[in-house]
C-alpha positions in Angstrom: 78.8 105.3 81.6 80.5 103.5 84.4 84.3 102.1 83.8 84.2 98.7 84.7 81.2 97.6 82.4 84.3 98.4 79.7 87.3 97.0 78.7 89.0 100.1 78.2 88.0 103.5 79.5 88.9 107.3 78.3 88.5 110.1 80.5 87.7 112.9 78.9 86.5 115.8 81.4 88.3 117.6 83.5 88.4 116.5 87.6 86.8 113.3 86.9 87.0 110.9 90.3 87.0 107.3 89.4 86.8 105.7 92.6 86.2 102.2 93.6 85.9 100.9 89.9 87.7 97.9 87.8 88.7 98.8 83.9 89.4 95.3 82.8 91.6 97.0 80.0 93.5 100.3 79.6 92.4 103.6 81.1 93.5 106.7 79.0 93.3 109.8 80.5 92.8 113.2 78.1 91.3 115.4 81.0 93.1 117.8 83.4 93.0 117.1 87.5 91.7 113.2 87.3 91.2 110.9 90.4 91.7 107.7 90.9 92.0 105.9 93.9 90.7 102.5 95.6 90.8 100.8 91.9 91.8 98.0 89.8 93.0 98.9 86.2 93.9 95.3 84.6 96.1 96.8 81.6 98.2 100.3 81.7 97.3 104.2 83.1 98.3 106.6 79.6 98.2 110.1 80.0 99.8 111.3 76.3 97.3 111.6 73.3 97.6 113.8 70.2 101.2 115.2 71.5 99.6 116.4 74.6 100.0 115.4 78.6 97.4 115.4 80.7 97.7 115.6 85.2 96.5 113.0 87.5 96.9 111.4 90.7 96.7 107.9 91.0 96.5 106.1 94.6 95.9 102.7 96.5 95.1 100.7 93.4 96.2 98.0 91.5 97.4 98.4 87.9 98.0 95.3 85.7 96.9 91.9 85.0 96.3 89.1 87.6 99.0 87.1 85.0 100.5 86.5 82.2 102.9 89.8 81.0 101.8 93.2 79.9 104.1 94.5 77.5 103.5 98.2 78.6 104.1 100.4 81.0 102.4 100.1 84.0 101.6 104.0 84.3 103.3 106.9 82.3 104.1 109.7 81.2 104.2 112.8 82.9 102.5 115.2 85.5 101.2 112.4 87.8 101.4 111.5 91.5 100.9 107.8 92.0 101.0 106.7 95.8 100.3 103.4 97.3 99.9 101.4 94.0 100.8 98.0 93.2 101.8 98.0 89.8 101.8 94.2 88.7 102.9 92.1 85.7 103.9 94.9 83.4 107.3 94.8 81.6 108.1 98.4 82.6 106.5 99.7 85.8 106.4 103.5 85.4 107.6 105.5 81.9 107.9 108.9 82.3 108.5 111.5 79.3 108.3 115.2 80.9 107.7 117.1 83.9 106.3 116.7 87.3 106.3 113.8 88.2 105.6 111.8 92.0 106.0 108.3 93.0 105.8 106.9 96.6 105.1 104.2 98.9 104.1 101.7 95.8 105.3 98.0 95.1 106.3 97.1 91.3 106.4 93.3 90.7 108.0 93.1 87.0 107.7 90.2 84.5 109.3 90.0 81.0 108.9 88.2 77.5 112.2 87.1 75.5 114.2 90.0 74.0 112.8 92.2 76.5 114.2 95.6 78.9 112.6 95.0 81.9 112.6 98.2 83.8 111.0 99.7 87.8 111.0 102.6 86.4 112.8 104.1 83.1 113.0 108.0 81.7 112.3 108.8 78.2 113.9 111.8 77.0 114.3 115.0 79.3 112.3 116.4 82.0 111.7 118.4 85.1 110.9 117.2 88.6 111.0 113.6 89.5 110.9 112.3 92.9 110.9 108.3 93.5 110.1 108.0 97.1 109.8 104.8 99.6 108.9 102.3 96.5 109.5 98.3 96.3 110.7 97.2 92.6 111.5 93.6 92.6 112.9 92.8 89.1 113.6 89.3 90.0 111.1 87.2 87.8 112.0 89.3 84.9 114.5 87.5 83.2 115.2 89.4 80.0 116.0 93.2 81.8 117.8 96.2 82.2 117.1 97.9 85.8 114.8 98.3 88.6 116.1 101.8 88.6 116.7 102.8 85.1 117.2 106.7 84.6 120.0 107.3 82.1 118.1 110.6 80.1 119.3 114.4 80.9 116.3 115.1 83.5 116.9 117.9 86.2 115.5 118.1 89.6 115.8 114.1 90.1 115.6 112.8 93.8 116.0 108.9 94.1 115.3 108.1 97.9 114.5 105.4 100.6 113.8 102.5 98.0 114.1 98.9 97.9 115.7 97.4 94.7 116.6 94.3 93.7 117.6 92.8 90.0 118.3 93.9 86.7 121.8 93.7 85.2 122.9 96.6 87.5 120.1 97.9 90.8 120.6 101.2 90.0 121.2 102.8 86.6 121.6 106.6 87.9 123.0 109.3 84.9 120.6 112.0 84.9 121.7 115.8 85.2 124.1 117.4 87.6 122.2 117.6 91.3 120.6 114.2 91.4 120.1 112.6 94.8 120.0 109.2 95.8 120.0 108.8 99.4 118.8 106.3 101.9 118.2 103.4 99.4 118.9 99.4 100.0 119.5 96.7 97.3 119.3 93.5 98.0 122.7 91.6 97.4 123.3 89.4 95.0 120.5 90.3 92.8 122.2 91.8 89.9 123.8 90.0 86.5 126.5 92.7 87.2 126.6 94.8 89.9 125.1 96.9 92.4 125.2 100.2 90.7 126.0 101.6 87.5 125.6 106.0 88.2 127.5 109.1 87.2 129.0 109.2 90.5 130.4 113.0 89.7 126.6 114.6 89.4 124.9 112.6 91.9 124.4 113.3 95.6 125.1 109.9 96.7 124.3 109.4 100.4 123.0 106.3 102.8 122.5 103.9 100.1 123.4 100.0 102.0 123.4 96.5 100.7 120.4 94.4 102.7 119.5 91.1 102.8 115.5 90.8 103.0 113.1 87.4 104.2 109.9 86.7 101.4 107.8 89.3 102.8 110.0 92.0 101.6 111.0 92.9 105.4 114.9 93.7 105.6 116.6 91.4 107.5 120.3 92.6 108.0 122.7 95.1 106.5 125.5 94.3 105.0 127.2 97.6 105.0 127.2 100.6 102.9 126.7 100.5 99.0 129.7 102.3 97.4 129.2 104.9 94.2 130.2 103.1 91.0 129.8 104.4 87.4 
């Protein structure tokens, strides 16, 4: 069976490499060690089934519809490395609910319906391990939202760094566990409904975080200064 003759796939056996294919639907993963790279998945990446997460990687593809507004995640839950993705048109970019977890160098272009909570990337529930690396989440035509940066649940080993972030009603929504870092990140001013940041200043490392200004290619133009810690 080849993926793109469906409009959803399932993986089912272990180290599976899907490479070079279109899913014009969903792909559900319930195999250990999958590939994929150099794809198009036009719905969401789900790696929960029967109570159960499965691993995968996940790099220079695109995940989500060419329009209108997904109202999934673009890829979740847990025990994945995603790298060089753009993840397009989905409410939520990336869910993640448990461990292990890896997410770098990808660009997350949100959308929303009414009564919606837009989010870059959300936590749901505790977990171990989550590192959110040199991404792009602009939340700007996302009307009805909560935060490009939305971790609020009691998940340990969190490390928030070198991101660019603009929207939601505050940037940065930061309260996970005592040791968090956020370092090196820029929002870009006057994007927010009310702020900037909204973090538990007292259990996050909070470190080279600046206000920016940025032209329509995403390039930052100037600095405004530095971004302050404020829960």
């Amino acid at each position: 069976m080849q993926p793109n003759f469906y409009d959803a796939y399932r993986v089912t056996k272990d180290g599976t490499v899907l490479d070079g294919v279109h899913v014009p639907g969903d792909l559900l993963i319930t195999a250990e060690n999958v590939t994929i790279r150099n794809s198009m998945i036009d719905g969401q990446v789900q790696d929960h089934y029967e109570r159960r997460t499965y691993s995968f990687t996940i790099s220079d593809s695109t995940v989500g519809p060419a329009t209108g507004c997904d109202p999934n995640p673009g890829v979740q839950d847990a025990r994945f490395t995603a790298d060089r993705l753009h993840v397009r048109n989905h409410v939520d970019g990336f869910s993640v609910s448990g461990d292990n977890v890896k997410i770098t160098n990808s660009f997350v272009t949100l959308c929303s319906r009414p009564g919606d909570h837009s989010d870059g990337i959300q936590t749901v529930g505790s977990g171990h391990g989550l590192i959110f690396h040199h991404n792009t989440v602009d939340q700007r035509m996302a009307p009805d939202h909560t935060a490009p940066l939305f971790l609020v649940d009691p998940n340990t080993g969190v490390s928030v760094t070198d991101n660019l972030l603009m929207g939601g009603t505050y940037t940065i929504r930061l309260r996970a566990a005592p040791g968090t870092i956020a370092k090196n990140n820029a929002v870009v001013d006057g994007t927010w409904d009310y702020g900037p940041t909204d973090v538990d200043c007292a259990s996050t490392q909070w470190s080279g975080n600046t206000l920016v200004r940025i032209n329509a290619k995403y390039k930052i133009t100037s600095t405004i200064g530095p971004l302050p810690c404020v829960g």
